[in-house]
C-alpha positions as CSV (number, residue, x, y, z in Angstrom):
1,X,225.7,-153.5,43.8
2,X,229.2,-153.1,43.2
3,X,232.6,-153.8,44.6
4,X,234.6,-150.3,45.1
5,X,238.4,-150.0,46.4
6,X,239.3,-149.0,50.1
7,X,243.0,-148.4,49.8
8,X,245.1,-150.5,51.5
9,X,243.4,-153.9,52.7
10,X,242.4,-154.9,56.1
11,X,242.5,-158.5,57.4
12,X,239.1,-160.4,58.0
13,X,239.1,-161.8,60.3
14,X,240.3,-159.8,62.3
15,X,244.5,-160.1,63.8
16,X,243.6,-160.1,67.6
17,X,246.5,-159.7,70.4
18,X,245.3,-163.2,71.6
19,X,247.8,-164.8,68.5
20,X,250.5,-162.3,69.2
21,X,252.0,-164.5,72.1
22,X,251.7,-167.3,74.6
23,X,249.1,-167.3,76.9
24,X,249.4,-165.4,80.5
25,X,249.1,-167.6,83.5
26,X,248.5,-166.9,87.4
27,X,249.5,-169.7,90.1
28,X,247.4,-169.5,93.9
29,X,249.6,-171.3,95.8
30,X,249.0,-168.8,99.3
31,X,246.3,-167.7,100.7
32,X,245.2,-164.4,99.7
33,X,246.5,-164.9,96.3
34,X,244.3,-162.9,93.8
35,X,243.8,-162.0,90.1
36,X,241.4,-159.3,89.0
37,X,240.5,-158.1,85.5
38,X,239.1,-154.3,85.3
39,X,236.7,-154.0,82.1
40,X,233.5,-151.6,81.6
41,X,230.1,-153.9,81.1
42,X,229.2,-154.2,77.2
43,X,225.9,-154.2,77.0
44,X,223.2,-154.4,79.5
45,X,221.2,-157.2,80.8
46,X,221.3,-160.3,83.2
47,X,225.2,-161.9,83.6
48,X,224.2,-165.8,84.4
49,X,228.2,-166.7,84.0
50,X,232.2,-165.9,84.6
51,X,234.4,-168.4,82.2
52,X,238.3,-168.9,83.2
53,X,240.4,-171.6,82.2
54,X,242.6,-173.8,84.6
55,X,245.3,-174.9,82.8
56,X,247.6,-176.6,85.5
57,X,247.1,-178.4,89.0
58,X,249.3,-179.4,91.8
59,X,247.8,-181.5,94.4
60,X,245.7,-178.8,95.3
61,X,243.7,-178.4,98.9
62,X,242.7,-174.9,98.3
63,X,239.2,-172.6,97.3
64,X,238.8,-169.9,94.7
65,X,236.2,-167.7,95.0
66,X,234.8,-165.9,91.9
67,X,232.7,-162.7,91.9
68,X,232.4,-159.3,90.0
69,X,232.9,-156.8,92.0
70,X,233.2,-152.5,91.9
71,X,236.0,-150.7,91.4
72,X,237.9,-148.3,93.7
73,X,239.4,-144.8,92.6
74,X,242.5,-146.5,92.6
75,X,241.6,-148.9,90.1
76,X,241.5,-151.7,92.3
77,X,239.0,-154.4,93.3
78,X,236.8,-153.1,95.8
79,X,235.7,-155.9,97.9
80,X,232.3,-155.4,96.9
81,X,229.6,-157.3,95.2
82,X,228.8,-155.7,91.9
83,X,224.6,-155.2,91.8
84,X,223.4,-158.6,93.6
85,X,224.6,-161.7,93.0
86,X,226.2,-164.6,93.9
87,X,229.6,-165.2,95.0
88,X,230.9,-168.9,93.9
89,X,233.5,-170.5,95.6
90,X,235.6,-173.8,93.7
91,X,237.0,-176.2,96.1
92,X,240.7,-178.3,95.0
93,X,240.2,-177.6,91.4
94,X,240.6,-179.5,88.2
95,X,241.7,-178.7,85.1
96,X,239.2,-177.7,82.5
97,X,236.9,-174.8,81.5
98,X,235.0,-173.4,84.4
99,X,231.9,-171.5,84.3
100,X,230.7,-169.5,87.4
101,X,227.0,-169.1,87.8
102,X,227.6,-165.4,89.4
103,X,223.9,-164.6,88.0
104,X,224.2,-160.6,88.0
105,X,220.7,-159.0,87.8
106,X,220.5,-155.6,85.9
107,X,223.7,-155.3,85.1
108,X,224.5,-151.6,82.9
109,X,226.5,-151.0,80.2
110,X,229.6,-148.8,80.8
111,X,229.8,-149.5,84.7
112,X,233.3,-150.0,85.6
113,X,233.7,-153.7,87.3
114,X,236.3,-156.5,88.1
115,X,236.2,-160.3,87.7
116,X,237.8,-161.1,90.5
117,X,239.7,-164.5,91.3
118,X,240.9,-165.3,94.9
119,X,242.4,-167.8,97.3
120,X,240.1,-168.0,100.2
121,X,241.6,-171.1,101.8
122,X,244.5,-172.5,101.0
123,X,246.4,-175.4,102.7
124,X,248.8,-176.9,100.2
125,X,249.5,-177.7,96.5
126,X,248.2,-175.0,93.6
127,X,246.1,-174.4,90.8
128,X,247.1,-172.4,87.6
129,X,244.7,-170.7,85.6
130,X,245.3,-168.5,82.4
131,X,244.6,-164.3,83.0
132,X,245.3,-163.4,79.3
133,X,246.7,-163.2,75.8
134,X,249.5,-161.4,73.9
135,X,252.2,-158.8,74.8
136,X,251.9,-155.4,76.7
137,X,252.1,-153.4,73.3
138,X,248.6,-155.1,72.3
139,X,247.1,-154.0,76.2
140,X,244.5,-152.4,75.8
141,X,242.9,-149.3,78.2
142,X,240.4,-151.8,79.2
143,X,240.4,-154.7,80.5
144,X,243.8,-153.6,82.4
145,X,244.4,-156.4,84.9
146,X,245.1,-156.3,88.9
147,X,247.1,-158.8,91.2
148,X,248.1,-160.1,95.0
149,X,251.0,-162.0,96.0
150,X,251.4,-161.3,98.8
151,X,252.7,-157.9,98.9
152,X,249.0,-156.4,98.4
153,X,246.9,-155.8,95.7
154,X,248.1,-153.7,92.9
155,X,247.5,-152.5,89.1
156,X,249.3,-154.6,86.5
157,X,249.6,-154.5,83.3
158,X,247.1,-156.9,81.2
159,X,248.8,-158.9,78.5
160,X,246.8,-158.0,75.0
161,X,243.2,-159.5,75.7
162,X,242.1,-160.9,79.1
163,X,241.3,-164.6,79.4
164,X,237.6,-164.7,80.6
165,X,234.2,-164.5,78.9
166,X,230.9,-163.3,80.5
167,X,227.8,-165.1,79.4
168,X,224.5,-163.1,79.4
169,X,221.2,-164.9,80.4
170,X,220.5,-165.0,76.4
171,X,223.9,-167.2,76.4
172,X,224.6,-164.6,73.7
173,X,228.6,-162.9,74.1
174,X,229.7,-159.5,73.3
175,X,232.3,-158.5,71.0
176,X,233.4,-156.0,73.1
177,X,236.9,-154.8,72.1
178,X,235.6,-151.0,71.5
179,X,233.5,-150.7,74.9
180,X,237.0,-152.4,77.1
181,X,235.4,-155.7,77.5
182,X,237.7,-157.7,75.4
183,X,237.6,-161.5,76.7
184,X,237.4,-164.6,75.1
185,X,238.4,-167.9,77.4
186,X,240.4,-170.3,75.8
187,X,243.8,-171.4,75.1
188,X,246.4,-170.6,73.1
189,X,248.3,-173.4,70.9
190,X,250.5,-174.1,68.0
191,X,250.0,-177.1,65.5
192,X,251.6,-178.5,62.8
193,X,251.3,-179.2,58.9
194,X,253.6,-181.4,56.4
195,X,252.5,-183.6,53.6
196,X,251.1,-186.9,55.5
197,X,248.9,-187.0,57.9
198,X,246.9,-183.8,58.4
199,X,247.9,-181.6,55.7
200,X,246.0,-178.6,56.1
201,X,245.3,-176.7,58.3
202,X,243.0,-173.0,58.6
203,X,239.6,-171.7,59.2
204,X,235.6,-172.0,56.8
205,X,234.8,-168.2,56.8
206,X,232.0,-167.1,55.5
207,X,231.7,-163.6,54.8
208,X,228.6,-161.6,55.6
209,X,228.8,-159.3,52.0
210,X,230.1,-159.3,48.9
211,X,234.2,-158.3,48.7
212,X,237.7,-159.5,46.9
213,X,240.2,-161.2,49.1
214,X,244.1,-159.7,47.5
215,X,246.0,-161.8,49.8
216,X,245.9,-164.2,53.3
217,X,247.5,-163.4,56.7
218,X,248.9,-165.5,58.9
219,X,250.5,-166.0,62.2
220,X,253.3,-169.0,61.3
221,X,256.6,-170.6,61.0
222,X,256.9,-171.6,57.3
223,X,260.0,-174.1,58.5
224,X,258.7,-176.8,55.7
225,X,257.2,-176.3,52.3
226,X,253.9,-174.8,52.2
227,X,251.3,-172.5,50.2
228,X,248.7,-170.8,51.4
229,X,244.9,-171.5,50.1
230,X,241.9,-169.8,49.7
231,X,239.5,-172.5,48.4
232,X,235.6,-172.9,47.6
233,X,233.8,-175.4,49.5
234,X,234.6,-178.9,51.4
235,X,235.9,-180.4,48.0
236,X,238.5,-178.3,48.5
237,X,238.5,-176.5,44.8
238,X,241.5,-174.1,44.5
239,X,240.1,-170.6,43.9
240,X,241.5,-169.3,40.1
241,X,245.0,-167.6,41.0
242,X,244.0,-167.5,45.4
243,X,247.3,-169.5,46.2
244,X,250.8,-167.7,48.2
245,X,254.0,-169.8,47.6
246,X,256.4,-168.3,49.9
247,X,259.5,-167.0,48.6
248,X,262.1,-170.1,49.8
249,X,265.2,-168.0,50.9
250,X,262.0,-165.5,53.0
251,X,260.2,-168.6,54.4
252,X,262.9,-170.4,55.6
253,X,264.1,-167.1,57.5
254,X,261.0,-166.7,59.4
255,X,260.2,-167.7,62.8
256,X,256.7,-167.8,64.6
257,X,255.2,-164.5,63.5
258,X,252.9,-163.1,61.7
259,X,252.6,-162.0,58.2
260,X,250.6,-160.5,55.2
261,X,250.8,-162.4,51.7
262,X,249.7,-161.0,48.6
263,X,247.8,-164.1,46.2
264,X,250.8,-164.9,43.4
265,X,250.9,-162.8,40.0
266,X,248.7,-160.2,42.0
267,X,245.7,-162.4,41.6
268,X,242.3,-162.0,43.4
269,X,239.3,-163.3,44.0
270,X,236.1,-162.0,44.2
271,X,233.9,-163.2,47.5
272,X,230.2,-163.8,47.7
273,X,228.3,-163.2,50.6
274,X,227.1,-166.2,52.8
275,X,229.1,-168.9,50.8
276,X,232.1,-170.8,52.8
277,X,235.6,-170.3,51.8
278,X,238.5,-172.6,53.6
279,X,241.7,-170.8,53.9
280,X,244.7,-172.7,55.1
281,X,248.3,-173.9,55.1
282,X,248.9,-176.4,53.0
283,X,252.0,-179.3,54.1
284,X,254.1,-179.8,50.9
285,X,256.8,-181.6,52.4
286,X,258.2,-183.6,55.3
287,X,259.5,-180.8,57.6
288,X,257.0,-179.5,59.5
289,X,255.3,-175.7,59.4
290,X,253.3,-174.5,62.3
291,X,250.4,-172.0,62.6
292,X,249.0,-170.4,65.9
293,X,245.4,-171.1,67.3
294,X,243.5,-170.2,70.1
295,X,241.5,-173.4,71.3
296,X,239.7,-174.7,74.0
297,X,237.0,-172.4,73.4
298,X,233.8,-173.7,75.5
299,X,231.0,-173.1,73.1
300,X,230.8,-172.2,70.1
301,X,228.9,-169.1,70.9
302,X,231.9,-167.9,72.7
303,X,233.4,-166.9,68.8
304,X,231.1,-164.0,68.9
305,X,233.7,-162.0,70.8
306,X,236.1,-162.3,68.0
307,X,236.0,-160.8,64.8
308,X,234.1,-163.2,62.3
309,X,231.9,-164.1,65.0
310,X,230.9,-168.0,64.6
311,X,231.3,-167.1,60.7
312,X,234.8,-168.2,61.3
313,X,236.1,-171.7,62.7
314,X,238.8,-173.8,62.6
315,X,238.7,-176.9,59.7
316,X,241.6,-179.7,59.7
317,X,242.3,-182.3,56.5
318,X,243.9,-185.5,57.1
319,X,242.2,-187.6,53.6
320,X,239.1,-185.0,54.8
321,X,238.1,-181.8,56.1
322,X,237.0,-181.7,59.6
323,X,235.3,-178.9,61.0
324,X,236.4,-177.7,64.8
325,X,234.0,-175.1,65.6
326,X,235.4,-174.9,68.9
327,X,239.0,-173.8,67.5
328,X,240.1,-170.5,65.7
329,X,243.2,-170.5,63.5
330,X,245.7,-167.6,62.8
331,X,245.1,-167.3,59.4
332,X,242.8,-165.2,57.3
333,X,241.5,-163.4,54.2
334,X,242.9,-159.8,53.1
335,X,239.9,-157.7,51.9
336,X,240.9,-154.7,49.3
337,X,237.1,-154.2,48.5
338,X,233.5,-153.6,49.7
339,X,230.2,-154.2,48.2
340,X,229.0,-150.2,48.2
341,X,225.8,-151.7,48.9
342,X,224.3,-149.2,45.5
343,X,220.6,-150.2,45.2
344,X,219.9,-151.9,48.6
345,X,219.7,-148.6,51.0
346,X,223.2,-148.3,51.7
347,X,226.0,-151.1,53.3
348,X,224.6,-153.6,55.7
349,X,226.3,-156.2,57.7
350,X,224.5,-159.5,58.2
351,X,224.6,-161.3,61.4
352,X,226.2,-164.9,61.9
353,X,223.3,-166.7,61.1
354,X,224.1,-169.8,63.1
355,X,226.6,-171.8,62.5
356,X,227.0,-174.5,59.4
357,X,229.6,-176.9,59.7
């Protein structure tokens, strides 16, 4: 088997409109108060759960009901049960992950549903929850989000990817970007590197073929001195040449963002399939440098929506690497070529394999 070119590279994992920008929230503070989120079913089968995420409370005396319900021509929640199931209500909610058990029988790929959020009874305080990630120019056709407050329902306009997961009864989750399912609940944060205390800071990805990494992506402000890393193993080996220095004048320039880094000298390095690789941003002095993450992630089966699957997770080192398969960071590999899979029937991608940390 051998490695062959592509053209340009492509970043693995994958950039996903959930780094692009701060999370989305929606407040029920009034009775009524709704929050919907269209997307098509990704694969068929048994839904036991709905995920969502509240991020903020005030005193509340109030009850959410969660369902998934059909879809009017208008593109609006229906009213309507989707298939049979049940409809859960949350009474004066906490902050927290939440999990639903809507338990949706026969559910069918393609079909055109809402999760739908609403205020039920309401008689003071408020609960926040988060409805999505990213800016309107990562939206996607589907999910395309809908909302009440109090002027009636209506379509609006879903910020990059929709903060909510659905759980099948195999607890397995879909990566469902190409069939308008996107979802992944979690939250979206921002953390720090210098050169004391936690140092580092990236993902353990473990790529399922053989490839050459030319260069890392990121999503960060470079405000302190820092490299970027692509290293072999825990012991945290330097890969021959796998190292970015930012250009000073450049990095001092930049603000939160994100950005594609060719290895110094045009090196690369070749990748072997199934073997963990840390990339991170490396503290080199006292001012601080900050890298996006998404976090709060309630399993670590939920990674399976994102590109990398739970062959990606965040690592932290502070003396040593900890592993935070619960946490994905901004930062990732650029691939600039494939394994052409020559003498073993043709290009195959392995699944994740479960998850070594």
């Amino acid at each position: 088997m051998s490695l062959v070119a592509i053209g340009a590279p492509f970043a693995y994992p994958d950039f996903v409109p959930t780094f692009g920008s701060a999370h989305s929230t929606f407040t029920f503070d009034a009775l009524n108060d709704l929050t919907s989120t269209v997307f098509k079913i990704p694969a068929s089968g048994n839904i036991d759960n709905i995920h969502f995420r509240v991020v903020s409370v005030s005193s509340p005396v109030l009850t959410l009901s969660i369902s998934v319900q059909t879809v009017t021509a208008a593109g609006l929640a229906s009213g309507t049960n989707y298939k049979t199931h049940t409809t859960v209500t949350l009474a004066n909610p906490t902050t927290g992950n939440k999990s639903a058990n809507v338990a949706i029988t026969g559910a069918v790929a393609g079909d055109e549903v809402c999760i739908v959020i609403k205020c039920t009874a309401y008689t003071s305080g408020s609960a926040t929850i988060i409805y999505g990630f990213g800016s309107t120019t990562t939206a996607l056709n589907y999910p395309y989000r809908t909302a009440n407050t109090g002027a009636g329902e209506a379509v609006a306009a879903l910020n990059g990817i929709a903060a909510f997961s659905a759980e099948y009864a195999s607890a397995a989750f879909h990566p469902a970007v190409q069939s308008g399912g996107a979802m992944i609940c979690a939250g979206r944060n921002t953390a720090t590197v210098n050169n004391s205390g936690t140092t580092r800071r990236g993902n353990i990805i473990r790529p399922p073929m053989k490839c050459r990494a030319s260069g890392i992506w990121a999503s960060a402000d470079t405000d302190g001195g820092c490299t970027f890393n692509l290293r072999l193993g825990s012991d945290g080996s330097q890969v021959t040449g796998a190292v970015v220095t930012p250009v000073t004048a450049v990095r001092a320039a930049q603000t939160l963002g994100t950005f594609f880094y060719p290895f110094d000298a045009g090196a690369t390095a070749e990748l072997t399939a199934g073997t963990d690789y840390y990339v991170d941003i490396e503290g080199t002095d006292a001012t601080n440098s900050t890298i996006t993450l998404i976090d709060n992630i309630p399993a670590v089966a939920h990674l399976d929506q994102l590109s990398g699957g739970q062959n990606c997770y965040g690592v932290t080192y502070a003396g040593s690497y900890v592993a935070a398969n619960t946490t994905r960071y901004a930062i990732g590999l650029m691939i600039d070529q494939l394994d052409d899979g020559s003498g073993g029937g043709g290009l195959r991608l392995a699944g994740h394999g479960g998850l070594v940390a």
